[in-house]
Structure formats: C-alpha cells, structure tokens
C-alpha positions in Angstrom: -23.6 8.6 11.3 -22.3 4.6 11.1 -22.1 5.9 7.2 -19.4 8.3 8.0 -17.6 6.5 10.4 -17.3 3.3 8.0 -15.8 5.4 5.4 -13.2 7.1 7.8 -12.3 3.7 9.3 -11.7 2.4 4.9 -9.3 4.9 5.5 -9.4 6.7 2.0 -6.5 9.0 1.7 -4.1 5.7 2.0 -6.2 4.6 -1.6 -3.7 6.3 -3.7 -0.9 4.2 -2.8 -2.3 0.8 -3.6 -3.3 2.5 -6.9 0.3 3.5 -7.3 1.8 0.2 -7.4 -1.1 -1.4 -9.5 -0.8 1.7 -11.5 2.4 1.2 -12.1 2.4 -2.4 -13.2 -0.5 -1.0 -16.0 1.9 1.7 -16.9 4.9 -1.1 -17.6 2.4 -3.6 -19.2 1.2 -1.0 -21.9 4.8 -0.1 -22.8 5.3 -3.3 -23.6 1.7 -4.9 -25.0 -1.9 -4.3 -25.2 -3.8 -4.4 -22.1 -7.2 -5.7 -21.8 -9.5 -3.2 -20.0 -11.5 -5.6 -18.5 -8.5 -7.3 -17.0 -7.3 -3.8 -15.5 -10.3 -2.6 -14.1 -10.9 -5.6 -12.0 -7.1 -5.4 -11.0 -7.7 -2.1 -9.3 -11.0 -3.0 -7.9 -9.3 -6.2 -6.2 -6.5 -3.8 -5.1 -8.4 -1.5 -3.4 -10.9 -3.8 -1.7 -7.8 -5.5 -0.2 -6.7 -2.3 1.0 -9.5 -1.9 2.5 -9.8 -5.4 4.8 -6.4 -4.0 5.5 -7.5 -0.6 6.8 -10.4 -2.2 8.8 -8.5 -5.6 10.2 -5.6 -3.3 11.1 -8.3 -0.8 13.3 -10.1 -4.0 14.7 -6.8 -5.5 16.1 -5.0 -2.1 17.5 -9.0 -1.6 19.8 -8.6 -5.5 20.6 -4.6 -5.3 21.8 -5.8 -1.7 23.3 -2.8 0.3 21.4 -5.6 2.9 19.8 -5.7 5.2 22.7 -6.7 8.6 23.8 -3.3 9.2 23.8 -2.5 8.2 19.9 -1.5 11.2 18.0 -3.2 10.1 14.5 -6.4 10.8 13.3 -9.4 9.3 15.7 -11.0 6.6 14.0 -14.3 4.8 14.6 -14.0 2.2 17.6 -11.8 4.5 19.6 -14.4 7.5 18.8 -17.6 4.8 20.1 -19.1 5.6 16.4 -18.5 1.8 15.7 -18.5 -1.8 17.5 -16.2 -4.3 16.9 -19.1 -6.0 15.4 -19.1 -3.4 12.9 -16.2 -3.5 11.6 -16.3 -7.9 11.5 -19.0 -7.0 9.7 -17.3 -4.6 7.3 -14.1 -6.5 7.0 -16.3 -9.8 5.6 -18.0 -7.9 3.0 -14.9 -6.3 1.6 -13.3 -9.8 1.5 -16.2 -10.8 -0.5 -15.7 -7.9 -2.8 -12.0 -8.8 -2.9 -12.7 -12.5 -3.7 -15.6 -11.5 -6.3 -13.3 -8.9 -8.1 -10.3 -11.3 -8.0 -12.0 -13.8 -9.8 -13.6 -12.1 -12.4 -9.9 -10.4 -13.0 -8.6 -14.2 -13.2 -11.0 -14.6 -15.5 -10.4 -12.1 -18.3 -6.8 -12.4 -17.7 -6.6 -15.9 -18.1 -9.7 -17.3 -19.6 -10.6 -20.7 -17.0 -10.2 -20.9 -13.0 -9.1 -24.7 -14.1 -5.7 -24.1 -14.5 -2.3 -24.4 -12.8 -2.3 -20.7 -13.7 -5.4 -19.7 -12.4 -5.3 -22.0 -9.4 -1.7 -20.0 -8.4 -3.1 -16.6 -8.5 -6.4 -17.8 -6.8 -4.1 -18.9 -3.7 -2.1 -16.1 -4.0 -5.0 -13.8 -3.1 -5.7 -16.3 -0.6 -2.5 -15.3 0.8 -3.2 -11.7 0.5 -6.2 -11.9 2.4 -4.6 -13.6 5.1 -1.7 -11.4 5.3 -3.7 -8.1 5.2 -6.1 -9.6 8.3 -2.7 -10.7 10.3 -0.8 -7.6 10.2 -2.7 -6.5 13.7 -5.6 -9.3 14.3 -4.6 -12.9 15.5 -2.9 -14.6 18.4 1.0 -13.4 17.3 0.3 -10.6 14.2 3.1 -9.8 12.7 2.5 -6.1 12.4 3.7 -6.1 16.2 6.7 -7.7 15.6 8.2 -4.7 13.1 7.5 -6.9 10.4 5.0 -4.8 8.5 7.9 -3.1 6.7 8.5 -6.4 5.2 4.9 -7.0 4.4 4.2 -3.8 2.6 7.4 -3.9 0.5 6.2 -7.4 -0.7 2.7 -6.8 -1.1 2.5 -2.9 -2.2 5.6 -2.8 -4.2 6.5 -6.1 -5.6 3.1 -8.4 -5.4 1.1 -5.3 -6.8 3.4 -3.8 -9.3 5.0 -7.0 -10.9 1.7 -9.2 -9.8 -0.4 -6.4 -12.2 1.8 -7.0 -14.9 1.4 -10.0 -15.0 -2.2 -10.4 -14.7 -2.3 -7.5 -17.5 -0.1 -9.4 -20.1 1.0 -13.0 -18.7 4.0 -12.4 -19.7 6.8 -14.2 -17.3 9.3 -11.6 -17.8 7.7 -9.8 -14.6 11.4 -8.7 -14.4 10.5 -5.7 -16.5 8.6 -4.4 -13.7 11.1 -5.3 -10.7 13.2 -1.7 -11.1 9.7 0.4 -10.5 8.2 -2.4 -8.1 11.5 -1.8 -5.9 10.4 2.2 -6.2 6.8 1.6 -5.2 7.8 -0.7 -2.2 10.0 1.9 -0.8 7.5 4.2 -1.0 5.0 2.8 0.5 7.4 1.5 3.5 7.7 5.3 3.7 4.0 6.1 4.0 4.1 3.4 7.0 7.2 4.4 8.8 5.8 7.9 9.2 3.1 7.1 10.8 5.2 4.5 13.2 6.9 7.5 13.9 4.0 9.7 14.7 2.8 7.3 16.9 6.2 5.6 18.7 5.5 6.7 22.4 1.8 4.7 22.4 2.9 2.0 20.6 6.0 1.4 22.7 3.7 -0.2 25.0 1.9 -3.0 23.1 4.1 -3.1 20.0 7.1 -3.4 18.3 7.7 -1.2 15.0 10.9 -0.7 13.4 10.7 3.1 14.0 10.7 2.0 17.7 13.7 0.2 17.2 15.6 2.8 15.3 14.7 5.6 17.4 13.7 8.9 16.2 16.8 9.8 14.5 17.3 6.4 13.2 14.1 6.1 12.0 14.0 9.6 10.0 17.2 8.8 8.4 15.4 5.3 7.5 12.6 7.2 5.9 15.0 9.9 4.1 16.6 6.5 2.9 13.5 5.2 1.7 12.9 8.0 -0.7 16.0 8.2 -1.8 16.4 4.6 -2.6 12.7 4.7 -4.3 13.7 7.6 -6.3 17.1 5.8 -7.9 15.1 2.9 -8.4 12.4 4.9 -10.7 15.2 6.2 -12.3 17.3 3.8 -13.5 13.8 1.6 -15.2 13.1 5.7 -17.1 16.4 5.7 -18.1 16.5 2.2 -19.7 13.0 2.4 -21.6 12.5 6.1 -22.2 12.9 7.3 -25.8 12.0 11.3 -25.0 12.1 14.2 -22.6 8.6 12.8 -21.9 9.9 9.8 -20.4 10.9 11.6 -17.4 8.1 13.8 -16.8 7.3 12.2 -13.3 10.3 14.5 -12.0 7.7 17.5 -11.9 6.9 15.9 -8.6 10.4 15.6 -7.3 9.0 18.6 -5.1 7.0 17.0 -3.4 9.4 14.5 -1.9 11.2 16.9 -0.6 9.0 18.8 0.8 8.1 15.2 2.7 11.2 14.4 3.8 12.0 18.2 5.1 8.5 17.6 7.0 9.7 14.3 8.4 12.8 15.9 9.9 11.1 18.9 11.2 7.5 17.5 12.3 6.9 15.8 15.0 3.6 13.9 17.0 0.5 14.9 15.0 2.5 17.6 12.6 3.8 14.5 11.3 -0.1 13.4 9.7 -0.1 15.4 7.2 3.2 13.4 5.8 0.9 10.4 5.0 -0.8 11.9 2.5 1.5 13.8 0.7 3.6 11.0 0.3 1.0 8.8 -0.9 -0.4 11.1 -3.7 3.1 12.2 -4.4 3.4 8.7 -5.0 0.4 8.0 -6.8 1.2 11.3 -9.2 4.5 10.1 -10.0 3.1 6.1 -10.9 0.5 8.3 -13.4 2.9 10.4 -14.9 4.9 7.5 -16.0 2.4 6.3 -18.4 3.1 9.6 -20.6 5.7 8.5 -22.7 
C-alpha cells in the first residue's frame, strides 16, 4: 500500500517533461559533437531524481500550509489520502536527494574527468542550487512557489538550466548559446504544464497562495497559456530552421496536433476536465524534444 502511494506522490506522468528539456540539450549536443553515453545517462538520472524531491517537497509543503484539501480539484495524492505521513515523505525526499547527489557526481565525473576543478566545483554548487530550489518552491518559512514565482523557477530550471545545462555537461562546450533557441521552447512549455494546473486549482489556492493564474484571472491566465505555446512553438522553429538540412529536420511538427488539441482543452475545460491537460502537454512535449534528434 505505502508502495503505491510513494509512487503516485513521485508523481510520474510529470517525468516526461524533465526528460524533454534534458532531452533536448542531448539532441543539440549530438548535432554538433559526440556525446559520451556515460555522461548522458547520468544526466537524465540526475534530472529525474531532482524532479522527483520536487514532486515530493512540493506535496509535503501544500499538507503543511493546509492548501491540499478535500476541496482541490487535482488528482488525490498521498498525505491528503492518510496513505502517507509527513514522515514519509522527509523520508522519501532525503533518499531521492541522495540519488540526485550520487548521480550528479558520477555525471560530473565522466563529463569532466576530476571534482577538483573550478569547473567541477561550479556545476557541483549549481546542483546545490537545484536542490535548494526544488525543496523551496512550497517548503520553508517564505517559499516562493506562493509568491507566483514558480513560473520563473520552472522557466530557469526546466527550460534553460536543463536544456543548455545538458549541453554543456554533454560536450563542455561554452557556446551553450546553441541551445538557447530550443531551451526558450522547453521553458515555455513547461510553464505551460504548471499554469494549467494553477488553473485547475485557482479557487483552493486563493486561500493560502499566490499563483500567477490567480493573478491573471481565468481569462487572463488561458490567454497566458495559449501564449505559452505559441511562444514555445516559434521558438522551436526558428533553432529547425537554422540547423536543419532536410524535410526530416522538421519532423517534430507531426505533433503540432496535439498542441492544439491542449490549448482547445484549456479554453473549454475547466476544474478537474482541466487534468487531463497535464499530461498531454507534457508528452506532447517530450515527443516533440525526441523527434528532433531525427535529422
């Protein structure tokens, strides 16, 4: 039983997206130079257990500020169904920061070679950071999360940190540049994947939170997400445009589809309708980072 809730509260289906922007920076590094496998594979592992503390640290501080209710229109998860403690999930948000911290240096270590460089040392804190940031979003005296900053946060951390950060780490090459056009994309997409579910859940969260859905309004807020796409889609473009050298290179449009049919659901859905968004945005997402790599 604990089993089963500790895998609903890692939150899964949200996996995809974190791949998408680590993905992504793979896909740019191979276009460009060869990739060590060793180095990539502990990338993604890192990514993922990140996500994770994420998933959980965010669950643990919405039971402790009391905004997961009976009320809350998402899926239940495991404190607010009495299938975990609080001391559960501590539990599980320390071992997945060992996982993250194990992974992360064993990636440093193929990628660079030593943990006794200015290099290393850099990247080392800069998961640090990650770490930090992932627990503060909803846990803490003042987390930001509450403050509608998590827009911010994702944009920098899924789109940016993950996309130009992989390809780096995959090539160490400074021109992360390169990656900037498509790390733009996957930011904005994974804003997206958060807004909707700020949106889904605006009336409980009006009472212990701030999100920027909240302070957009419904309206505002669906036009924000339309915007979001949109904006993610140019970005995509333009980068396929510059480095493609065949039909091939703009293959990821087969899932063009599926954005739409997202933003339709965002306009029409609304309360719990609006769930299923989440994850057809995030493996929408995650298709459209994979189908960049065929070239």
């Amino acid at each position: 039983m604990k089993i089963k809730a500790g895998i609903r509260s890692l939150r899964v289906r949200a996996t995809p997206l974190v791949l998408s922007g680590i993905g992504m920076g793979i896909s740019v590094a191979v276009l460009e130079h060869s990739v060590s496998i060793p180095t990539a594979v502990f990338l993604v592992l890192t990514a993922v257990c990140l996500q994770f503390v994420s998933n959980l640290s965010n669950e643990l501080g919405d039971s402790l500020s009391g905004t997961d209710t009976g009320d809350r229109e998402g899926m239940r998860y495991s404190i607010q169904s009495g299938e975990l403690t609080q001391l559960d999930l501590k539990k599980m948000i320390g071992l997945f920061i060992g996982l993250s911290c194990i992974f992360g240096l064993l990636m440093i270590y193929f990628a660079i070679g030593t943990f006794f460089s200015l290099e290393a040392v850099f990247f080392i804190v800069l998961g640090a950071c990650a770490i930090v940031a992932a627990m503060r979003y909803t846990l803490g005296s003042n987390p930001y999360g509450y403050r509608g900053l998590g827009d911010i946060f994702v944009f920098i951390f899924f789109g940016l940190v993950a996309t130009c950060g992989g390809y780096y780490m995959c090539t160490r090459d400074l021109a992360v540049w390169h990656a900037l056009l498509p790390a733009c994309a996957m930011g904005c997409f994974s804003v997206g994947v958060l807004n909707v579910n700020n949106i889904r859940d605006m009336k409980t969260d009006a009472a212990t939170r701030v999100t920027m859905a909240i302070r957009m309004g419904e309206k505002g807020s669906r036009l924000y997400q339309t915007l979001l796409i949109v904006f993610g889609w140019v970005f995509i473009t333009i980068w396929a445009a510059q480095i493609a050298t065949s039909p091939k290179g703009f293959l990821y449009f087969i899932t063009l589809p599926l954005y739409v049919m997202h933003v339709v659901g965002v306009w029409k859905g609304t309360g719990h309708k609006l769930d299923k968004m989440v994850p057809l945005l995030s493996i929408s997402t995650f298709l459209l980072a994979m189908l960049t790599f065929v070239r």
